[in-house]
C-alpha positions in Angstrom: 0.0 0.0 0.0 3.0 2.5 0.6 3.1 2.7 -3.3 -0.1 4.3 -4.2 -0.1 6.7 -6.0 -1.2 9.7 -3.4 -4.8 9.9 -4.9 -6.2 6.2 -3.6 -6.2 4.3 -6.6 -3.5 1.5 -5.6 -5.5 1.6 -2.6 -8.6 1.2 -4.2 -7.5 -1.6 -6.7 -6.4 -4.1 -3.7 -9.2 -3.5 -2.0 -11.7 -4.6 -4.8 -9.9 -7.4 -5.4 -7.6 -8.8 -2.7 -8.1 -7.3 0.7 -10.3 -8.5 3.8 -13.3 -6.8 4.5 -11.7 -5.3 7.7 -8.7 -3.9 5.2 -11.3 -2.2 2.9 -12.7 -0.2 5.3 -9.9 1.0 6.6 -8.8 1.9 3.3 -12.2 3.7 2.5 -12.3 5.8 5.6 -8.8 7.1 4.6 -9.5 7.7 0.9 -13.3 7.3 0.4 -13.2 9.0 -3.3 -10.9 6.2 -4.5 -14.1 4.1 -3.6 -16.8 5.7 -4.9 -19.0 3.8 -7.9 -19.4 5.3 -11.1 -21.2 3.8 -14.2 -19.5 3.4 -17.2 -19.3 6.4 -19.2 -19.7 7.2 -22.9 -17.3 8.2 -25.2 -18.4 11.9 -25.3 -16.9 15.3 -24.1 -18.7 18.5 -23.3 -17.1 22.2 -23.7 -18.6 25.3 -22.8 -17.6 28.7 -23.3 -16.3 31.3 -21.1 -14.6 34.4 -23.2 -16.6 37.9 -23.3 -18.3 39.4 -26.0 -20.1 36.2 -26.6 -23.1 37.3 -24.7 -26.3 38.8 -26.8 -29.6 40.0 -26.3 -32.3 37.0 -26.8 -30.1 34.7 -24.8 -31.8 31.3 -22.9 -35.0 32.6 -25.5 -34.5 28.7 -26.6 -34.5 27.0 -23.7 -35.8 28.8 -20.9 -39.5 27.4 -21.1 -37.6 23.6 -19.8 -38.6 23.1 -16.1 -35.5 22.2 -14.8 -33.8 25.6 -16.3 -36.6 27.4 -14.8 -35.7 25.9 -11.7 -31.8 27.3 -12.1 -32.9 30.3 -13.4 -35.0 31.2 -10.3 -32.2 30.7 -7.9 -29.7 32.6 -10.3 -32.6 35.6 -10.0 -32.4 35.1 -5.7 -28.4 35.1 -5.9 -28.2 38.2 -8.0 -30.9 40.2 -7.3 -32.0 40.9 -10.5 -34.1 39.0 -13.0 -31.4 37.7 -15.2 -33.7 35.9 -17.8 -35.4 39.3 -18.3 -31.8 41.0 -18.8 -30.9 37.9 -21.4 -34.2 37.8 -23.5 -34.3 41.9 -23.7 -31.5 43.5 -22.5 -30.4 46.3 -22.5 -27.0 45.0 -24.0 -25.1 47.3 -21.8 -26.1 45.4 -18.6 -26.2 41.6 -20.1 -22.3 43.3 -20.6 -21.7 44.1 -16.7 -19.0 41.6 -15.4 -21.2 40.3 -13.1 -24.3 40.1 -15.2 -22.3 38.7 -17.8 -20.5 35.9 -15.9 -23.6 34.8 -14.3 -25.6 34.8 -18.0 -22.9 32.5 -19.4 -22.7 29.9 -16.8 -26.6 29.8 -16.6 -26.7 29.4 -20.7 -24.0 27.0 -20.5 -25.6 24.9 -17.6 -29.1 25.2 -19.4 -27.7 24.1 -22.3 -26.5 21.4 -21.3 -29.9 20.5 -19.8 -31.1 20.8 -23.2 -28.2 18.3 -25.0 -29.2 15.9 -22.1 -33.3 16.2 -22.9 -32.6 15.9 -26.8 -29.3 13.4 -27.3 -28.1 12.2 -23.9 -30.1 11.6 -21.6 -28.0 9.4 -19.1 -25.4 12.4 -18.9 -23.1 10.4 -18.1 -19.9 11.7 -20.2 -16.1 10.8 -20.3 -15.2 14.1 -20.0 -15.7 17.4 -19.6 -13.7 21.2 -20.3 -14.8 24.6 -19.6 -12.8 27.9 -20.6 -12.4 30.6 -17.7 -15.9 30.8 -16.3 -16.7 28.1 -17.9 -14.9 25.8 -16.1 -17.2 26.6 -13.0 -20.1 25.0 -15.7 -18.1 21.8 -16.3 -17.5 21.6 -12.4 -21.2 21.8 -11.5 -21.9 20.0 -14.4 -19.6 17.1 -13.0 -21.2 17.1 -9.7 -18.1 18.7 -7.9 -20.6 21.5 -6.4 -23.9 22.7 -6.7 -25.3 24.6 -9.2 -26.3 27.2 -7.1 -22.3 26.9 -5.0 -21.2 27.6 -8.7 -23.5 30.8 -9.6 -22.1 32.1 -6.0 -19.1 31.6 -6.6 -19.3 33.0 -10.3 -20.7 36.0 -9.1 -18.1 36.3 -6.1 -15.6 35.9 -9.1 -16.7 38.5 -11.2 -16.9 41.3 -8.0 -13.0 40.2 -6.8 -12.0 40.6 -10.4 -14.3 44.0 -10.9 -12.3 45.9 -8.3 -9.3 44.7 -9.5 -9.4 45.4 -13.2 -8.8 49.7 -12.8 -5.6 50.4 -15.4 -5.9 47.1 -16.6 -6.9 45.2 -20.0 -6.5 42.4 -22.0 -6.5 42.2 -25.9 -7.5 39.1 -27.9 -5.0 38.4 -30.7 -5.0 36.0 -33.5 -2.8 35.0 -36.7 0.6 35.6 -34.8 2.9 32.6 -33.6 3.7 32.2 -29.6 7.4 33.4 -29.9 6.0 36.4 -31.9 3.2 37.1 -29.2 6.5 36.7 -26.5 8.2 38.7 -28.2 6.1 41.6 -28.0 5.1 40.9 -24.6 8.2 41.4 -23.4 9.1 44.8 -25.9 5.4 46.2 -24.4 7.3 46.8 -20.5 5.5 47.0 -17.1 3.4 43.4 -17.4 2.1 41.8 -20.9 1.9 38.3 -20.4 0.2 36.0 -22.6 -3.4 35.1 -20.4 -4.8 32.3 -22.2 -3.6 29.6 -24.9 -6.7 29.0 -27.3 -5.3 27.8 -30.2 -2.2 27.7 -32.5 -2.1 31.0 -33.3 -4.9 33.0 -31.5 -4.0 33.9 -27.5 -5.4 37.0 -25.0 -2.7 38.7 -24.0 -3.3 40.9 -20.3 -1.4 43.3 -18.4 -1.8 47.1 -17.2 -3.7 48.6 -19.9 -0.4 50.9 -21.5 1.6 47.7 -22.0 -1.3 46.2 -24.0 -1.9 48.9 -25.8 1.8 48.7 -26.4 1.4 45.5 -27.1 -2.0 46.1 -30.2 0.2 48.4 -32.1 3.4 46.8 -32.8 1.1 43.2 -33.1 -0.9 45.6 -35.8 2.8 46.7 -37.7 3.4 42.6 -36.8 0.1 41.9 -39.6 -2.1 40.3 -36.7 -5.6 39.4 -38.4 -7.6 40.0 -35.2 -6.8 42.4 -32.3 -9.6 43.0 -29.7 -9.9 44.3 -26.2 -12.1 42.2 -24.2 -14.6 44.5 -22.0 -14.0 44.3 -18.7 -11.8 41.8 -18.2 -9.2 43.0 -16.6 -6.1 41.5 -16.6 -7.5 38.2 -15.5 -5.3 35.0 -15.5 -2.3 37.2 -15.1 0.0 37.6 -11.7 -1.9 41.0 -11.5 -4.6 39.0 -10.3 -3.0 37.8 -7.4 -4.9 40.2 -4.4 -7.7 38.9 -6.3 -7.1 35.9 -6.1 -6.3 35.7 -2.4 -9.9 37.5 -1.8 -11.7 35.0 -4.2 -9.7 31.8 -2.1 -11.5 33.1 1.2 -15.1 33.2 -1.1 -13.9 29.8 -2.0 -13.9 28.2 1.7 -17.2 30.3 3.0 -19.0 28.7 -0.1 -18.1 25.4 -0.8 -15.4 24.0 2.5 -15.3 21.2 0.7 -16.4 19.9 -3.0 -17.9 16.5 -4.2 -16.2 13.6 -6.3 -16.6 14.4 -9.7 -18.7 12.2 -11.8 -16.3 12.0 -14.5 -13.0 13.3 -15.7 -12.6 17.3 -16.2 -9.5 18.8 -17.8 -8.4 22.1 -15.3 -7.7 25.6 -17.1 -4.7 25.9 -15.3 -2.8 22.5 -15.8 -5.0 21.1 -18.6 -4.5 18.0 -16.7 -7.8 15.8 -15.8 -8.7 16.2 -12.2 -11.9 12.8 -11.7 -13.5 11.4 -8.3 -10.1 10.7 -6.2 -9.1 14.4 -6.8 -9.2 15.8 -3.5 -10.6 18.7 -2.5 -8.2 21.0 -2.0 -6.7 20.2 -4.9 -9.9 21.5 -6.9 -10.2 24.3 -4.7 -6.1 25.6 -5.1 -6.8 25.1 -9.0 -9.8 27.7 -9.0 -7.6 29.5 -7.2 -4.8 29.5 -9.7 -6.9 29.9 -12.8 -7.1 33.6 -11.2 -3.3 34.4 -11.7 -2.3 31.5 -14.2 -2.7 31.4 -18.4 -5.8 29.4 -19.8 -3.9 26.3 -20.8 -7.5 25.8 -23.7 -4.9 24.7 -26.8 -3.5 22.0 -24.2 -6.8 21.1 -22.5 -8.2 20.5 -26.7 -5.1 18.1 -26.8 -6.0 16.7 -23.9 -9.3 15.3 -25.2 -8.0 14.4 -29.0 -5.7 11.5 -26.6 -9.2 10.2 -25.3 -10.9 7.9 -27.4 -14.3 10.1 -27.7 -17.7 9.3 -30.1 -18.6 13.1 -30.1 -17.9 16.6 -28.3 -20.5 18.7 -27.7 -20.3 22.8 -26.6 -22.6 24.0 -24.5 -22.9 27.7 -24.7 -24.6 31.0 -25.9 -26.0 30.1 -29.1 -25.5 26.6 -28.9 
């Protein structure tokens, strides 16, 4: 037993097949996720979104008449104080565009859709895996039974305020069609801090920092031939080190709301690793990533990798528009 592997599942192994009923308890009470039963899952994946600028007015319009979204779109209205589906279906834009407003209207749509791919094509839910960029990780989290739907919006919303009070003299810029040692290379020429904030794909990153380095940064990636360069409202400089007194505030949210969080019903791959965390993950663990994804780059590119390794049927996204 001294050579398991520090998340159970030597433990876990022996147990279901060798050890005395005495030795599995003992084994259980000191690990109990390495025990718990799962049912086979399918070969499918789920995304959801997470980047501004995807939100729109008319939003949930498809799928807010399903009881159970009803049901999450009443406690998102109790949490926020304000009638989100009301916002979504009619706006005005300029609100649905508040950080807060906005971070709570994608993981609702994301979470409702969901509910709608699970009413239509899957109605087990149980999938292999599942990914979420920025806040929509907290979506594949709740989705994966780690926390509550409701622990989730909370924390969502308790998210966007840290990050709101934060994100004075700050910005980051969405940039596409240059390589990562290009996109370095500029980061470092911009001064002050211009660090690349998120990995999407080959050649499209957001880049964040204080908001002179990125603008910095837009013009020499314009002289550079960049096919896309666009600020991302209100963002901040989120997944950046100038996150980090955020990110201490939002760990303290973190233990008032959750304490501790649930085995996950199935693998999901973590912004900030794009490793998969699945049920023998410990707590803390999940609770020091959300942390981390704060102050650390969106690893998406790596997390996409991640799931072309797995041997899945389908992937799904679960989104805005979706």
């Amino acid at each position: 037993l001294s050579k398991r592997d520090g998340r159970g599942k030597v433990a876990a192994q022996l147990a279901e097949g060798m050890a005395s009923e005495e030795v599995k308890k003992l084994l259980q009470g000191s690990n109990p996720r390495a025990f718990v039963k799962l049912p086979a899952p399918e070969p499918v994946a789920v995304i959801f979104p997470g980047l501004p600028g995807i939100e729109y007015v008319g939003m949930l319009r498809d799928v807010h008449e399903i009881s159970s979204v009803k049901e999450l779109l009443s406690q998102a209205k109790g949490l926020l104080g304000v009638d989100l589906l009301q916002v979504c279906l009619n706006g005005p834009l300029s609100t649905l565009q508040e950080l807060t407003c906005s971070h709570a209207a994608l993981y609702v749509a994301s979470v409702a859709a969901l509910l709608k791919l699970q009413q239509e094509k899957c109605p087990a839910g149980n999938f292999q895996v599942l990914a979420g960029l920025s806040v929509g990780e907290y979506a594949a989290l709740a989705a994966a039974g780690v926390f509550s739907f409701q622990d989730g919006l909370s924390l969502v919303i308790q998210r966007a305020k840290v990050l709101s009070d934060a994100a004075s003299d700050q910005a980051t810029l969405w940039v596409t069609g240059l390589d990562e040692p290009k996109v370095c290379e500029l980061c470092l020429k911009a001064g002050e801090v211009c660090e690349i904030s998120g990995y999407l794909h080959k050649c499209s990153f957001t880049v964040g920092g204080t908001r002179a380095a990125v603008e910095a940064f837009r013009v020499m990636a314009k002289d550079a031939k960049a096919l896309q360069l666009e600020y991302l409202k209100g963002w901040g400089a989120l997944h950046t080190k100038l996150c980090t007194t955020a990110m201490e505030r939002f760990q303290v949210e973190l233990q008032k709301t959750l304490r501790a969080t649930s085995p996950a019903r199935c693998q999901v791959v973590m912004n900030a690793t794009a490793r998969l965390i699945d049920s023998s993950t410990d707590s803390e663990e999940v609770l020091r990533l959300l942390g981390q994804q704060l102050v650390r780059p969106v690893r998406w590119k790596e997390s996409m990798e991640c799931l072309g390794k797995l041997q899945l049927d389908e992937i799904y996204e679960c989104g805005p528009k979706k």
